[in-house]
N, C-alpha and C positions, 0 to 999 in steps of 0.2 A: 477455596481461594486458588487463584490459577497464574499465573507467571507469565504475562504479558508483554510484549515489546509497541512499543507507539511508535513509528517512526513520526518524522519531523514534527515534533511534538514543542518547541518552543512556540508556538502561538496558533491564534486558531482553533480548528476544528483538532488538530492533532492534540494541541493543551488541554480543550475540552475535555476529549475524550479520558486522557490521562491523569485530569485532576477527578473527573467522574468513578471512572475504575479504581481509583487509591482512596478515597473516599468510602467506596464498596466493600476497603477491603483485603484488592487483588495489590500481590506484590507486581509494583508499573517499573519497566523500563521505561525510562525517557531516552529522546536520542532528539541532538542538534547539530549543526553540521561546520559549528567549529566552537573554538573556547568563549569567545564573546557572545553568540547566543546561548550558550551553554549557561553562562552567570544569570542569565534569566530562568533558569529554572532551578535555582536555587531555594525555594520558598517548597519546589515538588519534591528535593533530596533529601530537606529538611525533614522531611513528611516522612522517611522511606523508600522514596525510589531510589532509585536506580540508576547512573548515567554513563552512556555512551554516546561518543564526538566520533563524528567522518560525514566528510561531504562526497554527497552521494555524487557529484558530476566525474567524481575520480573514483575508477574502478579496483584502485590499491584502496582506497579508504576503506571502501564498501567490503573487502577481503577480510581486513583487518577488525571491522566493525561482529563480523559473521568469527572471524579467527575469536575474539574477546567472548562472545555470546556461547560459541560453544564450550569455552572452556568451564563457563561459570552454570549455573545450578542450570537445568534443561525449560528452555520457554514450551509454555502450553500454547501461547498460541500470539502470528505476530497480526497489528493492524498496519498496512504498508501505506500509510499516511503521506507521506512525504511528496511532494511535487511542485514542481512550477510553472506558470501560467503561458510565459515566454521566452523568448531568446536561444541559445544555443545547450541552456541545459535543459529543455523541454526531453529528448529522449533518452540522455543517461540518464535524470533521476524518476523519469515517471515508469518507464520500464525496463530500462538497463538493471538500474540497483535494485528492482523487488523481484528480478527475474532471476539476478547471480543470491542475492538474498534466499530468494528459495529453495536456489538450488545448491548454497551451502548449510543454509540452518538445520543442524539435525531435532529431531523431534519435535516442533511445532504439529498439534492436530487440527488447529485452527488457523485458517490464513483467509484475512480479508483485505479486500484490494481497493482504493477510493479508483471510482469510476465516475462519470459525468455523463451530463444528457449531453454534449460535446461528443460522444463518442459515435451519434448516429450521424456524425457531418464527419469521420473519418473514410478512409478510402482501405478497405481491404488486400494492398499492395504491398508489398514489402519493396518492392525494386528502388533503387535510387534512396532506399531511407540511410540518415548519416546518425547512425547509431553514438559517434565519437562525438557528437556535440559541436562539430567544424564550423555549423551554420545552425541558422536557426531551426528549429524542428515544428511539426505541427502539433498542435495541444490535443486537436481532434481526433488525429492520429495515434498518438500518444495513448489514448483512453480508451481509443477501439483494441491498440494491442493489449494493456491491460488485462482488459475487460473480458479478451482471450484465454489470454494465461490464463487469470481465473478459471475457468470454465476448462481448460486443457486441465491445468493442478487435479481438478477435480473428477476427471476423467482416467487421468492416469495416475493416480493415486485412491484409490478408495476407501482408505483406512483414515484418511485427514479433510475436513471440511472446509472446502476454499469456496467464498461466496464475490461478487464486487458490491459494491454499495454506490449510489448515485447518490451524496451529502446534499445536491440541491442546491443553487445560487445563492450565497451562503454571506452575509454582510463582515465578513473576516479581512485581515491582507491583501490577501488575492481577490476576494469578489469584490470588495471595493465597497464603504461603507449605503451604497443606493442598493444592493443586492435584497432582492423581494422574499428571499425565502428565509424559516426559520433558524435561527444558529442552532438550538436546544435542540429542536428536531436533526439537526444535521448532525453531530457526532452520537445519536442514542442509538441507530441501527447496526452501527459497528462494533459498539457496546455490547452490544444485545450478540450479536453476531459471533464474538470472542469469546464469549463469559456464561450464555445463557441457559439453561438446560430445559427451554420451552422448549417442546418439539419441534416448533415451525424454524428456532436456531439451530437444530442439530439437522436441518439438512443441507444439501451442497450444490453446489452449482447455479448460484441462483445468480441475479442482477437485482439488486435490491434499493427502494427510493422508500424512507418511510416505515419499513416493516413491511413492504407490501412488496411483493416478489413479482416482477415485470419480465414483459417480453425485450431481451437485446438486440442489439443488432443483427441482422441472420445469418455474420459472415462467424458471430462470436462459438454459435455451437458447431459451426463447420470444420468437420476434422479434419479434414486435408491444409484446412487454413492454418489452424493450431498445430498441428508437425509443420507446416512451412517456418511457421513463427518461431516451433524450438528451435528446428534446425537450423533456422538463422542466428537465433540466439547463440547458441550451443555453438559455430561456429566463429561466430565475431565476438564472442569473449572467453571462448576455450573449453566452455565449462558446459557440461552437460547437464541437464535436469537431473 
């Protein structure tokens, strides 16, 4: 049994996953990003989980969220679920929060990151990106950085297996009930991901759609790109990897 965190797990691919893994088994953190989605996962608390509230667009939340986490038993491994499709919280939550996430959670071995086929129409720039949510952000952009970190975690770190996942155009929330691809399919490989002790789960670095380990973008294994990306990180929220 392994100690799990889901981020934004009130609906979706992130509940999927969450009601799938407590099912299994695994002690699930839940996390929603205030009290009123939180009452919706009432039925997952009952079960056993877990919960933890903070909205990821605010960087004290995210502190405090990571402050709670470590104080209580040590997570084996988080799935950084959480994000949104548009508007001005596209870059604090889809990689502001799983970037300071990472780099305060202690002991997590497993960190998987949702990523998107969205991420090969991103732009390998960091210049002009408005990290603080002022304006709108690009989603595309958003999943390239991601989809980075990933692949950076896993580089600079060797001891912990950090993979991203492409869930696929996913009929949830956000992909909007016409979305072509499977839902069942979309939260199993992060499952798999977190939990698995298949060989082909315990490796790292991957980009992953399906279980089946893909070529990313070419800017994601580029290491110059990935230290520009800490350092920016690492400077516009204080906090170092």
């Amino acid at each position: 049994m392994s100690r799990i965190l889901v981020t934004g797990s009130a609906d979706g691919l992130g509940r999927a996953a969450a009601e799938s893994l407590l099912s299994a088994g695994h002690d699930v953190v839940v996390h929603a990003r205030n009290q009123q989605r939180a009452a919706g996962l009432g039925t997952l608390v009952a079960r056993g989980a877990h919960l933890v509230v903070g909205d990821f667009t605010e960087r004290d939340a995210v502190r405090r969220v990571a402050a709670e986490l470590n104080d209580a038993k040590p997570l084996d491994a988080v799935i950084h679920n959480a994000g949104v499709w548009s508007g001005p919280a596209v870059m604090p939550v889809n990689i502001v929060a799983p970037y300071l996430l990472t780099a305060l959670l202690r002991g997590p071995r497993r960190l998987v990151y949702l990523s998107s086929s969205s991420h090969f129409g991103g732009r390998p720039s960091l210049d002009g990106v408005d990290w603080r949510g002022r304006s709108a952000g690009s989603y595309s952009d958003s999943k390239l950085f991601v989809t980075t970190l990933a692949a950076a975690v896993a580089r600079l770190r060797p001891g912990v297996l950090s993979n991203a996942v492409d869930p696929g155009w996913v009929p949830t929330r956000m992909g909007g009930p016409g979305a072509p691809d499977d839902l069942e399919l979309g939260h199993r490989t992060q499952e798999w991901l977190a939990s698995s002790d298949d060989p082909q789960a315990l490796t790292t670095g991957g980009y992953w759609y399906h279980r089946e380990r893909l070529q990313p973008h070419r800017a994601v294994h580029d290491e110059a790109f990935q230290d520009r990306l800490l350092r920016t990180l690492a400077e516009e929220t204080g906090t170092a990897l």
